[in-house]
N, C-alpha and C positions, 0 to 999 in steps of 0.2 A: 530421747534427748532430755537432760536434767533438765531443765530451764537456758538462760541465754549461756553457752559457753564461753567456757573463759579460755580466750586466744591469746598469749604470749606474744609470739614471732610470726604466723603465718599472715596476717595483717601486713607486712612491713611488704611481703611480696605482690598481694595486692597491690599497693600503691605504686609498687614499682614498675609493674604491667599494666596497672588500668587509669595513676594520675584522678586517681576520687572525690571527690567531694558533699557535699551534703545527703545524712543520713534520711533512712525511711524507705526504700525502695516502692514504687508505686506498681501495682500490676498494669501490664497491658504497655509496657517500658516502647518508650519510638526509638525507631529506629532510621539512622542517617548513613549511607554508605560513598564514599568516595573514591573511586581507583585512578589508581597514579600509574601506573606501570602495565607493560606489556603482560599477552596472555590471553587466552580464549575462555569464555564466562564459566566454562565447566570445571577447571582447572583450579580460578578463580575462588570460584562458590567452595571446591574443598580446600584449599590453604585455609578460606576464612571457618570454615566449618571445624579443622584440625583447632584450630585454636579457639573456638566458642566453646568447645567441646571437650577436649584430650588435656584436663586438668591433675594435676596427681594428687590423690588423695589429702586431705586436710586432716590434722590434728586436732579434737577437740579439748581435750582434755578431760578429767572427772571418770577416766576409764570407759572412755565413751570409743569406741570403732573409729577410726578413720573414716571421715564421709567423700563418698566418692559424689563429686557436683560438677555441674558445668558453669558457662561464667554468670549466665542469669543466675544459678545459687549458690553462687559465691557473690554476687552483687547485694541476695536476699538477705544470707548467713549476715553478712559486715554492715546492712544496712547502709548500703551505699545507692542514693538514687541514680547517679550518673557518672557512666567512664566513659572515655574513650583510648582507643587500640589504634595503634600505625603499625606496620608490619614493613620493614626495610629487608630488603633484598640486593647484593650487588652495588650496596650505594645509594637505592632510589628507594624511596617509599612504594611500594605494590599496591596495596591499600590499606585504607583509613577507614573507621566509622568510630559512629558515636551510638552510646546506647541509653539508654535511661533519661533523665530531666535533668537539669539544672538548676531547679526549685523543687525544695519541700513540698510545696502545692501541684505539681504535676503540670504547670502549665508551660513551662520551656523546657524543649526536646534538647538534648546535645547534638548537637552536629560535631561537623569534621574541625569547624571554627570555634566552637567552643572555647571560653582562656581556662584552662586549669592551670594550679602553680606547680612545676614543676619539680621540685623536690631535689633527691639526687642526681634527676637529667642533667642537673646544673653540673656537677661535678666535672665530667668531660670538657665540658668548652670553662670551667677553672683551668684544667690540666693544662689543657689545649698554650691557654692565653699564661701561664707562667713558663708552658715551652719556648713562647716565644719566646719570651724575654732571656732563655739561655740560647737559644741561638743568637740574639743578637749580644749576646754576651755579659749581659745586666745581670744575670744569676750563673750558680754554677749548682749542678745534679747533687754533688757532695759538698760539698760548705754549709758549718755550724750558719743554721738560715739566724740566728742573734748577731751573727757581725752585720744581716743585712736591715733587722728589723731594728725601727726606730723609736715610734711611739711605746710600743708594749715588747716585752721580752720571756722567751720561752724560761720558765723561772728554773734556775737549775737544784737538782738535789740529787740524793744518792744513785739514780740511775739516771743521770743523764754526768756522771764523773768522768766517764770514760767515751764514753760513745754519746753522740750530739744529733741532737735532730735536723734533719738535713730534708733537702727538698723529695729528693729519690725518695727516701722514708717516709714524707708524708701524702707524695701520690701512691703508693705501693701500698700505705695504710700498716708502714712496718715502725713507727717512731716512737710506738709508746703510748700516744697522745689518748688521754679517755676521754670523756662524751662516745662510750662504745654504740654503734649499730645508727646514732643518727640523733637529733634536737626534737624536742618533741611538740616544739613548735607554735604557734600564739594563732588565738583565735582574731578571726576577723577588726574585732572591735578592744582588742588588748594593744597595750601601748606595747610597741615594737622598740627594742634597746639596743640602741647603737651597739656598733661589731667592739670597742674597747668594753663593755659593758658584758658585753658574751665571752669577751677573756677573761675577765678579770670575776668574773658570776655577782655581777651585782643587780641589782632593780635597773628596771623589771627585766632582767633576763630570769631565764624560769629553771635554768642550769645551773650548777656548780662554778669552780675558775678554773680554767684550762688546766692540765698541766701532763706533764710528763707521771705515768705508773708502771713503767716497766722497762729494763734496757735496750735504749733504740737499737732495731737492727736484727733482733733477739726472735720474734715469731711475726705474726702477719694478723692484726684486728682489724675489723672496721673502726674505722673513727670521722665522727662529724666532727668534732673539734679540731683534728688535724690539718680539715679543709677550713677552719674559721681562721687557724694560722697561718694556712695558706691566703686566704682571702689578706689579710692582712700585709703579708711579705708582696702579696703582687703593687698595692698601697702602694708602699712606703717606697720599693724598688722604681714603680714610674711616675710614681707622683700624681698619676690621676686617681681619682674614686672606681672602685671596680667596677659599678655598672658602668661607665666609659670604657674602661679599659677592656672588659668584656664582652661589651657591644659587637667592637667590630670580630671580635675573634666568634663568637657567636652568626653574626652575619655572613661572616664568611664560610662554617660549616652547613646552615641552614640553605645558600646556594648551590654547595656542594652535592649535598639532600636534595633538593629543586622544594623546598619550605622554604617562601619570603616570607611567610609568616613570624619566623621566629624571630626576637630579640628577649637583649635583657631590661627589665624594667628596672624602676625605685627600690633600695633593698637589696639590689644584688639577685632580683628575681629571674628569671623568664618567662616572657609572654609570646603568646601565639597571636598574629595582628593583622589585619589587613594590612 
């Protein structure tokens, strides 16, 4: 291996399975295990085993082989001191563990309680909480979401002439909308920029201004930015602040789940709580 390799994308799926945080992995990583669900220890031990284990090979790049690792070195590779892993089956969590630290220094283990920021997790209980609001009738799947937004407006130009961006389009991640694959998000100790501020890409957001690049309807991208529109239309449509608004629609999945842990924080985040 040339030196540290240069990873593009497969980064993005870590975080999406393991919820990471601070770099440096320490040797001799603790480990915390939780089980939630039905099943006998043998059975148990290999689900958890298939997935410590049965990684598909990683891209490095530089003409470098694919490295076939497990998830301690996929923790090493990314320089990730601490994940944790929940494994849902039928509805219920199965099991839980935490692997690694929660400090640089090695001295707090993750457990099952551990808070990581959730990320994309968030996305779903977004979905969730502007479903409501078409059932109850406040939104509608297809309507230009600009007749509903208020503050800020999806700016229109040559492909959004014909075809409009619409709520279906922006959970489907078919509207157009760039910020492709996701935000790349503020450290700790960076000043956080209000949600008009990540539309519109001014200070300190650390993005561009939203907008439409392609004709909604037309192919299927990822887009973070289509969910900050969303984040916005849910606003404006009940009038509460979205972590209210998403609270309870959060609380109510995470019971579902048998996690009272879970709510949305400050930010629009989610946290994992007593």
């Amino acid at each position: 291996m040339k030196g540290r390799p240069e990873i593009k994308r497969p980064w993005r799926l870590l975080y999406l399975a393991l919820i990471s945080c601070i770099p440096l992995l320490r040797a001799g990583a603790q480990i915390s295990t939780e089980r939630k669900g039905p099943g006998n220890s043998r059975q148990l031990a290999e689900r958890i085993h298939r997935v410590e284990s049965e990684f598909p090979a990683v891209s490095l790049g530089h003409d470098e082989p694919p490295l076939q690792t497990d998830l301690q070195g996929l923790m090493q590779l990314f320089r990730v001191s601490g994940a944790s892993v929940a494994v849902i089956d039928d509805f219920k969590i199965v099991w839980a563990k935490g692997y690694g630290f929660a400090d640089a220094g090695g001295k707090t283990a993750v457990t099952t309680k551990t808070l990581f920021q959730a990320a994309s997790m968030s996305k779903p209980v977004a979905a969730a909480a502007a479903l409501r609001l078409v059932e109850q009738g406040k939104l509608s799947l297809d309507e230009d979401v600009n007749c509903r937004l208020v503050g800020w407006k999806v700016p229109e130009n040559e492909f959004t002439k014909d075809q409009k961006v619409t709520l279906r389009r922006l959970l489907s991640h078919s509207a157009g909308v760039n910020i492709e694959g996701g935000f790349i998000g503020y450290d700790v100790d960076d000043p956080v920029p209000a949600l008009t501020q990540v539309l519109n890409g001014t200070k300190p957001a650390n993005t561009g201004p939203i907008h439409v690049d392609f004709v909604p309807g037309t192919k299927v991208r990822h887009s973070g930015g289509g969910f900050a529109i969303l984040q916005q239309l849910i606003i404006d449509v009940s009038g509460k602040p979205f972590p209210q608004r998403s609270k309870r629609m959060a609380c109510f999945l995470s019971s579902v789940m048998g996690t009272p842990r879970v709510r949305f924080a400050g930010r629009g985040r989610i946290q994992f709580t007593d």
